[in-house]
py3Dmol code that shows the C-alpha trace and the ligand (Angstrom):
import py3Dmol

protein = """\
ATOM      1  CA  UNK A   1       0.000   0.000   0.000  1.00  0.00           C
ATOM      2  CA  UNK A   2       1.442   3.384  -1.240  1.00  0.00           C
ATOM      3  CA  UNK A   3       1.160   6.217   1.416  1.00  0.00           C
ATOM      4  CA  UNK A   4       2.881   9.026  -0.804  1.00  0.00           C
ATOM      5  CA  UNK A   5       0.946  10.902  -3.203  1.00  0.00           C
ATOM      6  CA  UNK A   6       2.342   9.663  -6.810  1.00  0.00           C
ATOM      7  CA  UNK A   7       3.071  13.110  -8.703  1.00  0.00           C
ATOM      8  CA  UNK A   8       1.402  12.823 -12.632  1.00  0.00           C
ATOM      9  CA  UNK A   9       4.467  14.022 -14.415  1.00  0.00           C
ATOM     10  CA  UNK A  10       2.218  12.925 -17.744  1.00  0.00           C
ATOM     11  CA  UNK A  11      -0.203  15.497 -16.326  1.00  0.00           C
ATOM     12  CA  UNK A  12       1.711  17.636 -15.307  1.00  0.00           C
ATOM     13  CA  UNK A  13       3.537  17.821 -18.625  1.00  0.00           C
ATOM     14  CA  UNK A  14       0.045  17.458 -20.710  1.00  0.00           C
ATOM     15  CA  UNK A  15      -0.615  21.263 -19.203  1.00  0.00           C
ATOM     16  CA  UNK A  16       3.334  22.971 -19.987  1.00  0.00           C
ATOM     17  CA  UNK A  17       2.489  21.749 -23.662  1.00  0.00           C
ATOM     18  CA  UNK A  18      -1.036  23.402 -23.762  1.00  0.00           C
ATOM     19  CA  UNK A  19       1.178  26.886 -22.236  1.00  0.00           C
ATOM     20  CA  UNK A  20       3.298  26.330 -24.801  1.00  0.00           C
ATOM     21  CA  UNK A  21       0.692  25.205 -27.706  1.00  0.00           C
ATOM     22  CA  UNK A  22      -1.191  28.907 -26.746  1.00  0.00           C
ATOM     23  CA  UNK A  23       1.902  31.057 -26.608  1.00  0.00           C
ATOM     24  CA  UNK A  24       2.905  29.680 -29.987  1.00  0.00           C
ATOM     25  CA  UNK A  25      -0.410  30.430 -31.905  1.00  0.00           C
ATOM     26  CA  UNK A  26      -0.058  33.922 -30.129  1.00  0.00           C
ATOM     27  CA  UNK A  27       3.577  34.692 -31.269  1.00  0.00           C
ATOM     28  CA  UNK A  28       2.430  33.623 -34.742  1.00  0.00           C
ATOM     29  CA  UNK A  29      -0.519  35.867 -34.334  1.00  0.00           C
ATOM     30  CA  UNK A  30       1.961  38.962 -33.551  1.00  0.00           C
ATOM     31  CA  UNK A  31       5.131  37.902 -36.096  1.00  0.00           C
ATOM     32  CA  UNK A  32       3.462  35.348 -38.878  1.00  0.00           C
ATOM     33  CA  UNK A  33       5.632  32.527 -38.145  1.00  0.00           C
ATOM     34  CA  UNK A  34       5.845  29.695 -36.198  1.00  0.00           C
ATOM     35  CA  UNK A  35       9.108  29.073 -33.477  1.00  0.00           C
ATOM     36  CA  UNK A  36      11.297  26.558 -35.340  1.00  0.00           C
ATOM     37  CA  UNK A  37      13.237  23.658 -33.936  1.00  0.00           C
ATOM     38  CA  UNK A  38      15.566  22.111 -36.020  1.00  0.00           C
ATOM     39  CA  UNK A  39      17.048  18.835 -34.277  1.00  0.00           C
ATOM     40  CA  UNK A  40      20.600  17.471 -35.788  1.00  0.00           C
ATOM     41  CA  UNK A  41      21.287  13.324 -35.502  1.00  0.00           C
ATOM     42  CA  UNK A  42      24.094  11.750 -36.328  1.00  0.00           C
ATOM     43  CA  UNK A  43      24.361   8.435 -37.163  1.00  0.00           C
ATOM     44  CA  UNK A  44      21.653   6.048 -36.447  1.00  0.00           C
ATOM     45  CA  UNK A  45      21.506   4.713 -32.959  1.00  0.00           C
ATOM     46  CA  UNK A  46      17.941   3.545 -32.433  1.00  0.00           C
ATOM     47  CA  UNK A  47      17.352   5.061 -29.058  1.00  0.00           C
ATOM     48  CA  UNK A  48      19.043   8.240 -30.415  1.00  0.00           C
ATOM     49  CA  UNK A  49      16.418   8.308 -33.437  1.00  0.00           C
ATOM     50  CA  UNK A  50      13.347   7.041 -31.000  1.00  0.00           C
ATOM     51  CA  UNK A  51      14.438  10.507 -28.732  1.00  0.00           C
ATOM     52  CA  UNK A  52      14.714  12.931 -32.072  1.00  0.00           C
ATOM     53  CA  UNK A  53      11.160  11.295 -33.406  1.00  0.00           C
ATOM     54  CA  UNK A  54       9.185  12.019 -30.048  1.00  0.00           C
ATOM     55  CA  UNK A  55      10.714  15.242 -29.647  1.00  0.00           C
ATOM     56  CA  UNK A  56       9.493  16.248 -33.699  1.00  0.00           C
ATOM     57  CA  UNK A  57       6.354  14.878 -33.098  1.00  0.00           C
ATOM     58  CA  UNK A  58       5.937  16.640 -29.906  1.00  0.00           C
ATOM     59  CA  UNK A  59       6.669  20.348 -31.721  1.00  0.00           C
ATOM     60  CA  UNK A  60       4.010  19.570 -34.623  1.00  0.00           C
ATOM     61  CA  UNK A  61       1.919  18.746 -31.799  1.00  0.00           C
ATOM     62  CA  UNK A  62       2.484  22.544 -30.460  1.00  0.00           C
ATOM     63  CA  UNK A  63       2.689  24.046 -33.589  1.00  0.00           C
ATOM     64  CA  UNK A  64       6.628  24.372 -33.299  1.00  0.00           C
ATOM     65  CA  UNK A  65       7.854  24.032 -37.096  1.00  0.00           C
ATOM     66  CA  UNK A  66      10.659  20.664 -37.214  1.00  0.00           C
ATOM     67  CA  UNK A  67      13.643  20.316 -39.069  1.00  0.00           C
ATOM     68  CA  UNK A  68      14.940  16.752 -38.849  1.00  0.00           C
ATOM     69  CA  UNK A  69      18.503  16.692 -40.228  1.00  0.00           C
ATOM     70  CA  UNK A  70      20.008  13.653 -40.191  1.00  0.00           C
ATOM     71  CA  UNK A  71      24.002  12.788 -40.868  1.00  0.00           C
ATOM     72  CA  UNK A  72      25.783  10.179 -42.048  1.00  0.00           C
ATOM     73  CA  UNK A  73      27.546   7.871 -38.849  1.00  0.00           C
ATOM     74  CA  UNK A  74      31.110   8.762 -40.698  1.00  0.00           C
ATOM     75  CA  UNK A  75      30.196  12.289 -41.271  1.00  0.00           C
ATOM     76  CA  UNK A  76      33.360  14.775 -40.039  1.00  0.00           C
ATOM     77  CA  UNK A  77      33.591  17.357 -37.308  1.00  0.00           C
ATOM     78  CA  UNK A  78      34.206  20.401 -39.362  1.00  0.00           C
ATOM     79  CA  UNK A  79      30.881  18.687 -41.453  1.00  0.00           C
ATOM     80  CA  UNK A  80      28.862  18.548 -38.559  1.00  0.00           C
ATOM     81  CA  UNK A  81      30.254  22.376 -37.631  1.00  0.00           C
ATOM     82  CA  UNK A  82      29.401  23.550 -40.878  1.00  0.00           C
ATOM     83  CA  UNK A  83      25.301  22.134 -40.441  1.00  0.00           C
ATOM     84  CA  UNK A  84      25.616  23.802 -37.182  1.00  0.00           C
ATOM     85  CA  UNK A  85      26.701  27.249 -38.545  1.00  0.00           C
ATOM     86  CA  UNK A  86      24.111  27.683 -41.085  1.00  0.00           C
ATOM     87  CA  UNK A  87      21.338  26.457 -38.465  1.00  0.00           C
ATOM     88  CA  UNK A  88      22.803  29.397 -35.959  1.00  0.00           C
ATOM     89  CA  UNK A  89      22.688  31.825 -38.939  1.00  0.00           C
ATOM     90  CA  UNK A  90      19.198  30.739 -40.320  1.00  0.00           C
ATOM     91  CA  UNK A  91      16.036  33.262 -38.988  1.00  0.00           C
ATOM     92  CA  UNK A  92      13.679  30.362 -39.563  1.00  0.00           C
ATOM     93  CA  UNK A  93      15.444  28.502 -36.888  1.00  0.00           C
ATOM     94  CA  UNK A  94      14.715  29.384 -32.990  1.00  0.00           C
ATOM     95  CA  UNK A  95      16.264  26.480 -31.272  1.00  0.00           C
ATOM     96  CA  UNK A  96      18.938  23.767 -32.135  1.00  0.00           C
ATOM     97  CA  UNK A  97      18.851  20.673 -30.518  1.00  0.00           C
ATOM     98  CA  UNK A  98      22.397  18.481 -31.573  1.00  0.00           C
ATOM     99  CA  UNK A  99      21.252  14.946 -29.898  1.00  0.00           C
ATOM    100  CA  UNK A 100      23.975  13.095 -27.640  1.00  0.00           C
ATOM    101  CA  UNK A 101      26.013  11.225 -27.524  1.00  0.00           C
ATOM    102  CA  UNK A 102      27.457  11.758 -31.081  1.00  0.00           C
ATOM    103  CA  UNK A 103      29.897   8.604 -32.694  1.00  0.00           C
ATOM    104  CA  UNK A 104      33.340   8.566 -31.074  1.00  0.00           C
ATOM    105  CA  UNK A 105      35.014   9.800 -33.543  1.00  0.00           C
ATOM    106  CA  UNK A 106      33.503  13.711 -33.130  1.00  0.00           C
ATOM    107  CA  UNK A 107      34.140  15.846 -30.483  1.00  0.00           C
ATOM    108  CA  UNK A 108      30.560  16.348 -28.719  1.00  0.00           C
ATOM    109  CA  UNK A 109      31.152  19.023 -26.852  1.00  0.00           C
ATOM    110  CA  UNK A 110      32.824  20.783 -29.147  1.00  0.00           C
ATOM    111  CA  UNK A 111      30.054  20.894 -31.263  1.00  0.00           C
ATOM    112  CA  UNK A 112      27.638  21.685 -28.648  1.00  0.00           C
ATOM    113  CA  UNK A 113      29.813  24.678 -27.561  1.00  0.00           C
ATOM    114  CA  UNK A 114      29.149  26.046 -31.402  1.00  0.00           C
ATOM    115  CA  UNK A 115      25.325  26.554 -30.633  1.00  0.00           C
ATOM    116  CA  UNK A 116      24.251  29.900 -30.489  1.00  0.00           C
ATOM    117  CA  UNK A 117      23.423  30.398 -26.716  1.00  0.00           C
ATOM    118  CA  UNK A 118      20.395  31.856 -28.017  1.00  0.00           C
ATOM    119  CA  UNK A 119      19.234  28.823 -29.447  1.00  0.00           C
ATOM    120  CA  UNK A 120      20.768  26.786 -27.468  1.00  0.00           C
ATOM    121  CA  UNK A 121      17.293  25.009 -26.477  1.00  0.00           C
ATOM    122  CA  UNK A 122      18.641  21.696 -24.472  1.00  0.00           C
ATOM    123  CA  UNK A 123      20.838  24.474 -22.209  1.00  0.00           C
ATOM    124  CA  UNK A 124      24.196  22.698 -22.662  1.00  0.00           C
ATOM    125  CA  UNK A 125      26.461  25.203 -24.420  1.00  0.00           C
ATOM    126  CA  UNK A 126      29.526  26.498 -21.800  1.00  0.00           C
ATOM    127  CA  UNK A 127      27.668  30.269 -22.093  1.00  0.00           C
ATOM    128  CA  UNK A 128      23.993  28.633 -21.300  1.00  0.00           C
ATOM    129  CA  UNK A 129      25.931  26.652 -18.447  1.00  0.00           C
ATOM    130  CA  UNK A 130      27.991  30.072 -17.372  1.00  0.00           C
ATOM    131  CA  UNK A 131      24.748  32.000 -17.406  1.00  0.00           C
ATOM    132  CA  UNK A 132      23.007  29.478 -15.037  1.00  0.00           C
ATOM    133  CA  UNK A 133      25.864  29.164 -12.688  1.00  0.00           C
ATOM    134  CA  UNK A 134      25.938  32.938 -12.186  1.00  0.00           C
ATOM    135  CA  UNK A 135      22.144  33.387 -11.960  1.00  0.00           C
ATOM    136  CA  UNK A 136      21.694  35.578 -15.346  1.00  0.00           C
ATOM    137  CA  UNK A 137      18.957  34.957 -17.960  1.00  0.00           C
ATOM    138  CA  UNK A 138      19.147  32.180 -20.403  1.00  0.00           C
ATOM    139  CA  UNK A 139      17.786  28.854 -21.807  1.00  0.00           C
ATOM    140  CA  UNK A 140      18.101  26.037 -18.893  1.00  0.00           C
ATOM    141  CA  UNK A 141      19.094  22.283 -19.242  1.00  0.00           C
ATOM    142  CA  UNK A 142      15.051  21.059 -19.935  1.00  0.00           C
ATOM    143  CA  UNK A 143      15.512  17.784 -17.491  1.00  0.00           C
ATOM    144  CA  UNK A 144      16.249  20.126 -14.585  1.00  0.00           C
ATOM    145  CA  UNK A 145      13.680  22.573 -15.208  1.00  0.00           C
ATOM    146  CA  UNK A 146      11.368  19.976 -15.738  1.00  0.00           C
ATOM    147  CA  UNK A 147      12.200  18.550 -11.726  1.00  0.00           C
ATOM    148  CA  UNK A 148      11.392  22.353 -11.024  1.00  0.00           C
ATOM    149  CA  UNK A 149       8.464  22.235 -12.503  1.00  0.00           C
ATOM    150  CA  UNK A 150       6.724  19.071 -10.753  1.00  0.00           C
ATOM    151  CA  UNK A 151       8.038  20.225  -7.424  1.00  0.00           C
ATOM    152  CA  UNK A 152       6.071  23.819  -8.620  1.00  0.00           C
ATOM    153  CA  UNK A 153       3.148  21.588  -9.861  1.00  0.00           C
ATOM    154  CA  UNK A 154       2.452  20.014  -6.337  1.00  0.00           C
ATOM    155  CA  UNK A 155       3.327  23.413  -4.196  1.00  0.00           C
ATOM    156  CA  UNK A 156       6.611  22.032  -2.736  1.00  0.00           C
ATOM    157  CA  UNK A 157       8.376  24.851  -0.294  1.00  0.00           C
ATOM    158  CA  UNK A 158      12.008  25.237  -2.009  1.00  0.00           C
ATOM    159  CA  UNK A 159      12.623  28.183  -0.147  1.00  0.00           C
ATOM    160  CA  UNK A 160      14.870  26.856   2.974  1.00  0.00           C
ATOM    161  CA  UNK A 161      14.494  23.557   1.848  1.00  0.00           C
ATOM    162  CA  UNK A 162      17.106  20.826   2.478  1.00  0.00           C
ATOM    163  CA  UNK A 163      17.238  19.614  -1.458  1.00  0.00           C
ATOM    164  CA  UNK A 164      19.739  16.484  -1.843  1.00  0.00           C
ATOM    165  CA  UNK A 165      20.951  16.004  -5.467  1.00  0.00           C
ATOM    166  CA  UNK A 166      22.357  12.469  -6.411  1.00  0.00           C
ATOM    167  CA  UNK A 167      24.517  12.612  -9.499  1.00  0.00           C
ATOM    168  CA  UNK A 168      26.567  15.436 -10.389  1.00  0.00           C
ATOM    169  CA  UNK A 169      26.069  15.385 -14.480  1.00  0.00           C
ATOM    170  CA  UNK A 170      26.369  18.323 -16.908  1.00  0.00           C
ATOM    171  CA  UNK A 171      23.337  17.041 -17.966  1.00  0.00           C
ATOM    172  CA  UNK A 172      21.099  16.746 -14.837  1.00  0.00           C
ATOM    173  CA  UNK A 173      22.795  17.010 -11.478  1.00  0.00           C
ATOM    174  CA  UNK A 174      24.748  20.226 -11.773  1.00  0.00           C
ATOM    175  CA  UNK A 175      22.425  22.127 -13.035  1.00  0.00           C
ATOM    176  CA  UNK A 176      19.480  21.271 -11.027  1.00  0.00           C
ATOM    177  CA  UNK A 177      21.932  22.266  -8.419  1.00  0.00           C
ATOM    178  CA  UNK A 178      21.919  25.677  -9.477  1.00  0.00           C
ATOM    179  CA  UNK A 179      17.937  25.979 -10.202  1.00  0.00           C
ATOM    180  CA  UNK A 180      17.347  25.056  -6.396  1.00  0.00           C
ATOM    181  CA  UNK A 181      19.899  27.513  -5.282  1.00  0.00           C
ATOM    182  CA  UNK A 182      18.054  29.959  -7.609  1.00  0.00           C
ATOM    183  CA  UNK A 183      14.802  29.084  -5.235  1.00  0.00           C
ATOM    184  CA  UNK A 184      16.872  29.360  -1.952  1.00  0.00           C
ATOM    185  CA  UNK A 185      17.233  25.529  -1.586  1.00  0.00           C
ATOM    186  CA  UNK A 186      19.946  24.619   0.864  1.00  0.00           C
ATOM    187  CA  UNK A 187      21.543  22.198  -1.654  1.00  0.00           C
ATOM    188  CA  UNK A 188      23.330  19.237  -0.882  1.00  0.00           C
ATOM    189  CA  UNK A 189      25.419  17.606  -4.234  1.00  0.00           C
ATOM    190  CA  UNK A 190      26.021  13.432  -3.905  1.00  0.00           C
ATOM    191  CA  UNK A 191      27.767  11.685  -6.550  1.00  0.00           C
ATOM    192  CA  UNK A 192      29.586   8.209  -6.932  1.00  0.00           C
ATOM    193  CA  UNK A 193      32.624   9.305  -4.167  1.00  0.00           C
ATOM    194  CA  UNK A 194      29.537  10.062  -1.416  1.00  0.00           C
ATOM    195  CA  UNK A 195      30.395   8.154   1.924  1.00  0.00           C
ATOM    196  CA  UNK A 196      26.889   7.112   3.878  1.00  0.00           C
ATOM    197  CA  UNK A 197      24.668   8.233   1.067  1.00  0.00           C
ATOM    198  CA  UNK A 198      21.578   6.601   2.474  1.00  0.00           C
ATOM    199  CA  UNK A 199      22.121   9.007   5.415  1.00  0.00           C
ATOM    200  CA  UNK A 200      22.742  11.970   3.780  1.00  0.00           C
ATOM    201  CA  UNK A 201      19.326  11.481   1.091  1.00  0.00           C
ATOM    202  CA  UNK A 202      17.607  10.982   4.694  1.00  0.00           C
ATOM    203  CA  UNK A 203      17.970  14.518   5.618  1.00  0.00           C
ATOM    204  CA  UNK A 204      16.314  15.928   2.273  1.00  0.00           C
ATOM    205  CA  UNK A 205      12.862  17.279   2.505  1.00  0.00           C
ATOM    206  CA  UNK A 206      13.228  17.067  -1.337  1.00  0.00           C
ATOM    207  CA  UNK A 207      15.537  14.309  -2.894  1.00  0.00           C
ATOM    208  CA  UNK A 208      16.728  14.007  -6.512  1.00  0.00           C
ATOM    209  CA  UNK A 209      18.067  10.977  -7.728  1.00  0.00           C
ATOM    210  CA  UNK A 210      20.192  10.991 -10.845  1.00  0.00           C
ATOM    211  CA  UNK A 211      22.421   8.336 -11.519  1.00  0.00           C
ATOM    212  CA  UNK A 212      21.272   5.149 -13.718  1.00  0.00           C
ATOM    213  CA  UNK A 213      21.752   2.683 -11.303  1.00  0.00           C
ATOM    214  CA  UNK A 214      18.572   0.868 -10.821  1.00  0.00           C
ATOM    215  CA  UNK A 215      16.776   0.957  -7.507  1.00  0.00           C
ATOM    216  CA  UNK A 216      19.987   2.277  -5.707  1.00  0.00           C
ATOM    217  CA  UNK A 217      17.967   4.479  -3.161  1.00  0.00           C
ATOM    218  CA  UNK A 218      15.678   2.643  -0.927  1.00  0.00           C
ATOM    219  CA  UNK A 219      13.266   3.713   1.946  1.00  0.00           C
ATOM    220  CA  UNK A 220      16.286   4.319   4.427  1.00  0.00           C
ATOM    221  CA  UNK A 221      17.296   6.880   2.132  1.00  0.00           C
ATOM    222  CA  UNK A 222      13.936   8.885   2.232  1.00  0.00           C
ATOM    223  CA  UNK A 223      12.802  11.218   5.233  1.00  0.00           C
ATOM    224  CA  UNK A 224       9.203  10.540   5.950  1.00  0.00           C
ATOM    225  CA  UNK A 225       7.215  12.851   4.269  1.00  0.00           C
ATOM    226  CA  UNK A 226       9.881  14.070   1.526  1.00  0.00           C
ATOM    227  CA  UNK A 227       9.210  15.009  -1.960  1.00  0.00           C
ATOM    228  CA  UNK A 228      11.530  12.117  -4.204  1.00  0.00           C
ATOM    229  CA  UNK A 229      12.050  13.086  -7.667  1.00  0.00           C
ATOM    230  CA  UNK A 230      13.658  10.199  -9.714  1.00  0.00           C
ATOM    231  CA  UNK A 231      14.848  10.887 -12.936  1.00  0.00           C
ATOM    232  CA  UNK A 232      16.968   7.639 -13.120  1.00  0.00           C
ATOM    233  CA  UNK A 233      16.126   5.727 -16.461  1.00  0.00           C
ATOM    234  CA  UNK A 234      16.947   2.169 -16.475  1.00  0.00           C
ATOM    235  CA  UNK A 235      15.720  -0.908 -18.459  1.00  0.00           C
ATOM    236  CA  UNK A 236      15.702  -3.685 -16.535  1.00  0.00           C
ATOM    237  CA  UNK A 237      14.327  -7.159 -17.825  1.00  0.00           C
ATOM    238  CA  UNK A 238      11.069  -6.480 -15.674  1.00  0.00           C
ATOM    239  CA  UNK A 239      10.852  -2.818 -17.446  1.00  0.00           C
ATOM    240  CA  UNK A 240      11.727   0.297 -16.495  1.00  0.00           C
ATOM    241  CA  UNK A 241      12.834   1.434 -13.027  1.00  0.00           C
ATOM    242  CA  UNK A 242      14.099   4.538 -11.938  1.00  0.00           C
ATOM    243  CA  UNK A 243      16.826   5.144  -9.459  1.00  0.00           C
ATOM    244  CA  UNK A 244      14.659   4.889  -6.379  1.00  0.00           C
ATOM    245  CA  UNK A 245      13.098   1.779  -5.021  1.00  0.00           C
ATOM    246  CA  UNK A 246       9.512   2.657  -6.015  1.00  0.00           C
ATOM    247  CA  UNK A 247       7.595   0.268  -3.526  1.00  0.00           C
ATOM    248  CA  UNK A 248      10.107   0.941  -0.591  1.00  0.00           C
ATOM    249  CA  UNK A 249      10.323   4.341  -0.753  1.00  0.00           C
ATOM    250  CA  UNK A 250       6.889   5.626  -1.489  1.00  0.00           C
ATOM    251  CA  UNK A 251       6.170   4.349   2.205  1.00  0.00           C
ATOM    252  CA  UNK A 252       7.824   6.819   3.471  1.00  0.00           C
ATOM    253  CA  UNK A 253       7.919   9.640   1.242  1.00  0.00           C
ATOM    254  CA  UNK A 254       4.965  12.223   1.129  1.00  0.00           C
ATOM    255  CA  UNK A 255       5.306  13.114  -2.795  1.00  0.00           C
ATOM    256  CA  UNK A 256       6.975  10.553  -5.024  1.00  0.00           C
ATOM    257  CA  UNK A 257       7.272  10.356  -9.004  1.00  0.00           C
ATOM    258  CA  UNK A 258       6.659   7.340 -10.727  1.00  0.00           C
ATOM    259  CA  UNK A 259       9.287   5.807 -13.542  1.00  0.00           C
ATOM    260  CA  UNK A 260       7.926   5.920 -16.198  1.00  0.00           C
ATOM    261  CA  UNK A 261       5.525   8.617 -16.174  1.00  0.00           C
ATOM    262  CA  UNK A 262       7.329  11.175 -13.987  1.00  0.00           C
ATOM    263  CA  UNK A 263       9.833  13.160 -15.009  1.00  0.00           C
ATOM    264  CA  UNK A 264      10.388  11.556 -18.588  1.00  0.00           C
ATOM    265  CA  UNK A 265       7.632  13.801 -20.113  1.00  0.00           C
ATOM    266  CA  UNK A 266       8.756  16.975 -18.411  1.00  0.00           C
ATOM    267  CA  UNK A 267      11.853  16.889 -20.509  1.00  0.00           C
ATOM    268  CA  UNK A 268      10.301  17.290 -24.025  1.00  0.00           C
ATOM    269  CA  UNK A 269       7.643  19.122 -22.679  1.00  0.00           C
ATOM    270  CA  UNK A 270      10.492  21.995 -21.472  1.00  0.00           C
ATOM    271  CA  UNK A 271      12.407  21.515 -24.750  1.00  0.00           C
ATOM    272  CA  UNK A 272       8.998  23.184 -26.542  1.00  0.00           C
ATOM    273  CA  UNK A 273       9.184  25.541 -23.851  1.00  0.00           C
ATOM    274  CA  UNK A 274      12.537  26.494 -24.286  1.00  0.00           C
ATOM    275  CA  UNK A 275      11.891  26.654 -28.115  1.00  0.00           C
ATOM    276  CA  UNK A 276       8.946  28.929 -27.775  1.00  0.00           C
ATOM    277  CA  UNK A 277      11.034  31.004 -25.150  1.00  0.00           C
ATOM    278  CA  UNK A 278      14.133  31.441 -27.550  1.00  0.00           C
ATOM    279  CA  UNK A 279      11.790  32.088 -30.275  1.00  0.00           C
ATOM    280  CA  UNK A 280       9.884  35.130 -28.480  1.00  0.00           C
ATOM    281  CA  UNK A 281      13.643  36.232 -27.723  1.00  0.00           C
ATOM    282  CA  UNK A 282      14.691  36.450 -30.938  1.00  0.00           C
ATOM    283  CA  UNK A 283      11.529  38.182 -31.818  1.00  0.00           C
ATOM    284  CA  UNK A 284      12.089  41.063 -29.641  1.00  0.00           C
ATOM    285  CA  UNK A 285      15.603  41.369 -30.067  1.00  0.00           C
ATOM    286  CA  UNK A 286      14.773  41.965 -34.123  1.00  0.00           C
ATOM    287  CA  UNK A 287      12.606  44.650 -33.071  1.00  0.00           C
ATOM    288  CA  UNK A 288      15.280  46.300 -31.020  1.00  0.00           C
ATOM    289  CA  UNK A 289      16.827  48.768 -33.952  1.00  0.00           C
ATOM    290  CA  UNK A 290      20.908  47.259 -33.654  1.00  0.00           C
ATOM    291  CA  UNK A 291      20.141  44.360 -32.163  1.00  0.00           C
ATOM    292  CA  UNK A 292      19.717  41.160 -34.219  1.00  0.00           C
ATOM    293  CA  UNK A 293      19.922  43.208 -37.166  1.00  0.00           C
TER     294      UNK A 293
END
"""
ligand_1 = """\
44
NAD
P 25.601 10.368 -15.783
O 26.074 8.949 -15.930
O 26.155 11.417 -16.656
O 25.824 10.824 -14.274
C 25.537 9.969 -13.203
C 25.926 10.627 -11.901
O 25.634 9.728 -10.836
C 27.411 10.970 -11.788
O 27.537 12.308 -11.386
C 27.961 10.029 -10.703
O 28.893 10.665 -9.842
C 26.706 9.686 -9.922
N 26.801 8.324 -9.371
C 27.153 7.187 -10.006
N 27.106 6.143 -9.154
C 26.719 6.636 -7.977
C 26.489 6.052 -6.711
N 26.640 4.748 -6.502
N 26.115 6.856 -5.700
C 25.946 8.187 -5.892
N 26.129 8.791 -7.082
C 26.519 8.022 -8.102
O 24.011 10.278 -15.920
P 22.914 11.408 -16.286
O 23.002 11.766 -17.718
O 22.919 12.487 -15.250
O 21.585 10.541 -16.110
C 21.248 9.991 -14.856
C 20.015 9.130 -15.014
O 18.922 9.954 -15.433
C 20.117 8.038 -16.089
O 19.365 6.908 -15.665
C 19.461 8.661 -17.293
O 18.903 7.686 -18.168
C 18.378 9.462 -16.632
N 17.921 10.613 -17.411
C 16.586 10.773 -17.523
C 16.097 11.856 -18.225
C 14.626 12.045 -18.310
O 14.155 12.712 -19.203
N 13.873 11.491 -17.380
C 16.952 12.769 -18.821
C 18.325 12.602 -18.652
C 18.798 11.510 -17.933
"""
view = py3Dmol.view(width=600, height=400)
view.addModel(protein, "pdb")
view.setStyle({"model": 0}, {"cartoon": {"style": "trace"}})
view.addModel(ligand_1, "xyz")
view.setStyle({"model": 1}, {"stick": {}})
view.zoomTo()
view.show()
């Protein structure tokens, strides 16, 4: 018998798009065209081209116009570079979204770091990164923001809140780290060096888990009555399990997401967010006589 409430990240999600559905039809009421999101794979991983196909479908969906470009597996750097130049220079484009990991022989970061912070929709260049760590405006990492937004969703108190982080990623620990010190979190950072993590995750009133290592947190780690966010993503043989021990620790906690079905749909649903944002931005900055001109 669960005793925490099981947050609806589908539902939760469901309602971001419908923000994001109405602010598009509005900016193309003001400006006569539609955000753009063009999305750049390279080679043909399966999971890599499941990711880009939900994340197109999801901007028709919204009204966000897609541009699939797809590359070769053997295609070069400076190839790659070049897309990713013309894509930066090209008005019709609001957000560019170069899908990771890239084959070994390119330089992934590298290429991310090309990405004109102003499109920059998944949050990763170093300037989106810079801009987050020192609390200026910009487009935020959509995983993270999408944590924010549940906790938002079901009115949990960041403000003085003890927030423990497990995992430390560029992707999703670090940043997060930064929105819940943006929210006056007292944050606490765990990664794979932690001593007595199970102790430390018991002092969170609000505890993150990522790390993709299946059911690693279990009901000692939880406080009763914390809010447990797991964005762990792992495919066992049984399905899909998150980084928290679902069954163990929603006894304890008072607010727990589900895998799947928690945060996993926050992510896209951000990415149209952040496309819609950075297309309103470039909007106004074309307005602005020497700016974007
Ligand atoms: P990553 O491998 O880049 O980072 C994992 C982090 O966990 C590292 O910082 C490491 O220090 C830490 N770690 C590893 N073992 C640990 C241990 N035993 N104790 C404490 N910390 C430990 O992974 P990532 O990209 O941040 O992704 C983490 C998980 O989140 C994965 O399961 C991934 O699939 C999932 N994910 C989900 C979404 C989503 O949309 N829901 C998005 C991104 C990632």
């Amino acid at each position: 018998m669960s005793v925490a409430t099981i947050i609806d990240g589908k539902a939760v999600a469901a309602r971001v798009r419908g923000e994001v559905a109405a602010g598009v039809s509005a900016l193309v009421a003001e400006t006569g065209a539609p955000p753009g999101l063009a999305t750049v794979l390279v080679g043909e991983d399966p999971a890599s081209a499941i990711y880009i196909a939900n994340k197109q479908k999801a901007s028709a969906e919204v009204g966000i116009e897609g541009r699939d470009h797809r590359l070769a597996a053997d295609v070069s750097q400076d190839e790659v570079a070049e897309l990713l130049g013309s894509l930066n220079e090209d008005p019709a484009v609001s957000g560019i979204l170069l899908q990771l990991p890239v084959p070994a022989h390119l330089d992934g970061d590298a290429l991310t770091a090309l990405i004109d912070p102003g499109k920059d929709v998944d949050g990763l260049t170093p300037l989106s990164a810079g801009a987050l760590a020192q609390g200026r405006p910009g487009l935020r990492p959509c995983t993270p923001s999408g944590v924010i937004e549940l906790l938002d969703a079901y009115d949990v108190s960041l403000e003085g809140a003890e927030a423990v982080v497990v995992g430390r990623s560029l992707l999703v620990g670090r940043p997060l780290v930064f929105l819940l010190l943006e929210r006056n979190a007292t944050v606490t950072v765990c990664h794979s060096r932690t001593r007595e993590l199970p102790a430390v995750c018991a002092r969170a009133d609000v505890l993150v888990a990522a790390v993709g290592s299946p059911r690693l947190l279990g009901a000692d780690a939880v406080r009763p009555g914390a809010a447990v966010i797991d964005v762990g993503i792992n495919r066992l043989e049984d399905g899909l399990v998150g980084d928290v021990d679902f069954e163990a620790a929603s006894q304890r906690a008072g607010l727990i997401t589900p895998v799947p079905g928690g945060v996993g749909p926050m992510t896209i649903a951000c990415l149209l967010r952040n496309t819609l944002q950075a297309a309103r931005a470039a909007h106004a900055a074309a307005r602005v006589p020497g700016i974007g001109s």
